[in-house]
C-alpha positions in Angstrom: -112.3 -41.2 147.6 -113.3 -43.5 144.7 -116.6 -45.9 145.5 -114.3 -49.2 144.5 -117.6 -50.5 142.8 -115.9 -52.9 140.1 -114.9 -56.1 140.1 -111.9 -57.2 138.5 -110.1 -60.5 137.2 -106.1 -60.8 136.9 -104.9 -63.0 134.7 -100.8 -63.6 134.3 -99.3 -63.7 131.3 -98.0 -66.9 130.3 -94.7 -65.7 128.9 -94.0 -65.0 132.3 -92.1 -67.6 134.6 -95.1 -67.3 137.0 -98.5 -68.3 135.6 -101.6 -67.4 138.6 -105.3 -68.1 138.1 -107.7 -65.1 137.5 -108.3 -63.0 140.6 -111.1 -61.2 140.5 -111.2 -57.4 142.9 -113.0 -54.1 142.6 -112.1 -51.3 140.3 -111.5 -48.0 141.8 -112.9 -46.1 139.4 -110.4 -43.4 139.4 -109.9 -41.3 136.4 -106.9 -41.7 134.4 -105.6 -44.0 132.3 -107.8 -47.3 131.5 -105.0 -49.5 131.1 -103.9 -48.9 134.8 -104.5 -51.4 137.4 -107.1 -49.6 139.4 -106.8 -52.0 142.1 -108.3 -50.3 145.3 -106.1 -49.6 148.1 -106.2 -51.9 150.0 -107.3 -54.5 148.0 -110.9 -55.4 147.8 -110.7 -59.3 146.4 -113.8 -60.8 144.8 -114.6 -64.2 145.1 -115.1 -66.9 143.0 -118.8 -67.8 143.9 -120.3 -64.0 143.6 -118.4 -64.0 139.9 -120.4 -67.4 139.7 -123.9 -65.2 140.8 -122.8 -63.3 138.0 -123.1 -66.5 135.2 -119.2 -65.5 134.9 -117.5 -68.7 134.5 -113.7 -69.0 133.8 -110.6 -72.2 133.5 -107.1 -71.9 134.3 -105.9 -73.9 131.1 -102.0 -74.0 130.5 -101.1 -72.0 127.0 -98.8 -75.1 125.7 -101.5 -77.6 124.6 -104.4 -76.0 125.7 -106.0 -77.2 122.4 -107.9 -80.3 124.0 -109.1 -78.5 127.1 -110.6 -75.5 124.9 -111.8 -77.7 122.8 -113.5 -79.7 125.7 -115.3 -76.1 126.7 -116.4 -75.6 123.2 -117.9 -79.1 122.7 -119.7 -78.6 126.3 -121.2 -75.1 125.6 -121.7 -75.5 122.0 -119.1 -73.4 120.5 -118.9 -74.3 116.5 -116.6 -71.6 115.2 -113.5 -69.4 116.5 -110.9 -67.1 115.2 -107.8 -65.5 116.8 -107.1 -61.7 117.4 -103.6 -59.8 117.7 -104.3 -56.3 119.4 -101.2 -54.0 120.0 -100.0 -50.8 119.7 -97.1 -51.7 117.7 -99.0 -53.8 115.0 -102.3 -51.3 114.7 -100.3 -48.3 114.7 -101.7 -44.9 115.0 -105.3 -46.2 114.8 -104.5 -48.3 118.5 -105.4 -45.6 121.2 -108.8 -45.3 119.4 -109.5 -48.7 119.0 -109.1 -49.1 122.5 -111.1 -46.4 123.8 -113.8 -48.0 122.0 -113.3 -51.2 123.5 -113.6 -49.4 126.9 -117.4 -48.0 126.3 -119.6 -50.3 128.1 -121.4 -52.1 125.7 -123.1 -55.6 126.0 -123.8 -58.4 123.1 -126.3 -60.5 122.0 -124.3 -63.8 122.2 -121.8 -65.1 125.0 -118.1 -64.3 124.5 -115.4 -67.0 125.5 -112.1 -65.6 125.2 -108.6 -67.5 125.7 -105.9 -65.4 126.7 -102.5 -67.1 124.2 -100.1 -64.0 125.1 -99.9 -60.6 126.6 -102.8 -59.1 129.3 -105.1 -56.7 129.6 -108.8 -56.3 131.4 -112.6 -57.2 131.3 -114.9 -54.6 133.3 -118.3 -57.3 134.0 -120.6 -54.9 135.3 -124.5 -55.6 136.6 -126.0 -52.2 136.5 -124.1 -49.1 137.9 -121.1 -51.4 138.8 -120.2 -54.7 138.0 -116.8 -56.8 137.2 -113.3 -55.7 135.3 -111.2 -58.5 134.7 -107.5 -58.7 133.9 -106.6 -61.1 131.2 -103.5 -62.8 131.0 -102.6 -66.1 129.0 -103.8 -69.4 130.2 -107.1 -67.8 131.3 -109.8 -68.3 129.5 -113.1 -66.7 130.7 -116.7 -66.0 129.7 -118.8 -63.0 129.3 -122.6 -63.7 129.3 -124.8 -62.3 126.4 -126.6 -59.1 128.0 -124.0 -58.5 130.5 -123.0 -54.6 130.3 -119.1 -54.9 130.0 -115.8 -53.3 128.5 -112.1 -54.2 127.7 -108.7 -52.7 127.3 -105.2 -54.0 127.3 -103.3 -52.9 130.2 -99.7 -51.3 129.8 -98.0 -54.0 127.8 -100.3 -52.7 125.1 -100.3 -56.2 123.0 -102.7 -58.9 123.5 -103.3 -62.4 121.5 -106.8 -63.8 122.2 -108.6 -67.3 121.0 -112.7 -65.8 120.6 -115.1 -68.9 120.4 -118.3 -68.4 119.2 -121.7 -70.9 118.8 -122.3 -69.3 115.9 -120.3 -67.6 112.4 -117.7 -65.7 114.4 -119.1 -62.2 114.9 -118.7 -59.6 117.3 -121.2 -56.8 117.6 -121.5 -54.7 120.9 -124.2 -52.4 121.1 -123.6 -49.4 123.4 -125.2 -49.3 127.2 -128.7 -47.3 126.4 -132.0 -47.0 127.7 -132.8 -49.8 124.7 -130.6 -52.4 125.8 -131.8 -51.6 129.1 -135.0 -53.3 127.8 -132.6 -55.3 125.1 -134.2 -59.2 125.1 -131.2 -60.7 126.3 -130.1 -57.9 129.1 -133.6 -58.6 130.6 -133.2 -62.5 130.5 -129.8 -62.2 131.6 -130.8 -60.5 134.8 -133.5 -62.8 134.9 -131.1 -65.5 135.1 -129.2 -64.1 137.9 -132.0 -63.1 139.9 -132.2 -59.3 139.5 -135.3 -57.6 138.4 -135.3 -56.1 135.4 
């Protein structure tokens, strides 16, 4: 029986007639494919305040004119810069199922992510050490990642996914892989020293 040690974050896809706020449960862990749900059975829901323990901060912010309240978020944590990504199957072709199996090594960054959800889903894995929190993106969501927390993504089944990154900085996204260095990594230390957790 699978450990359920995961947290993850549903967002719905705003082409959908029914929008829903991120919901956050544990991951089964099961093997098989990453783009499945692994929603334990039953459900194991996670809260809002222990993804707060976790500096993970999202907004439920309405795709059709969402350009004020993102903009609002980026003016409060100091966002200068942003750019959009398309990931999908269809438009990446034969180089997609790699693509995404990198997206799905844990890895962690050196600067916080904000990503806005515009169209089509997938899932964030935010983990603290040997288990953490995946999240399911869908548009309207837009969530944070916190520079030095281990995570991972991959699109669900729909295999397409439009995304709004923001950055403080000149838009760049470098992971570096979950290793014994960024175990000691600067800014994995200080964010566990932020949360509370030893290093």
């Amino acid at each position: 029986m699978a450990s359920c040690a995961a947290n993850i974050v549903e967002i719905k896809d705003a082409g959908s007639s029914r929008v829903r706020p991120m919901r956050a449960y544990y991951f089964d862990d099961l093997p098989g494919d990453q783009r499945a749900a692994h929603d334990c059975v039953p459900s194991r829901p996670v809260d809002a305040s222990a993804l707060a323990k976790m500096n993970v901060l999202s907004w439920h912010i309405p795709v059709e004119g969402y350009e004020s309240q993102v903009d609002a978020i980026a003016r409060e944590r100091g966002y200068k810069n942003r750019d959009t990504i398309n990931v999908s199957k269809a438009g990446m072709g034969d180089v997609y199922e790699a693509k995404i199996r990198g997206f799905f090594e844990e890895h962690m960054h050196e600067d916080e992510e904000i990503r806005y959800i515009l169209s089509g889903s997938g899932f964030f894995d935010k983990r603290l050490r040997t288990h953490g929190s995946a999240s399911r993106s869908r548009p309207a969501t837009c969530s944070s990642c916190p520079r030095g927390i281990y995570h991972r993504f991959t699109l669900d089944e729909t295999d397409a996914i439009k995304a709004l990154r923001l950055f403080q900085d000149e838009p760049k996204w470098v992971p570096h892989a979950r290793s014994q260095a960024t175990d000691v990594n600067v800014h994995r230390v200080g964010y566990l020293q932020a949360i509370g957790v030893g290093a």
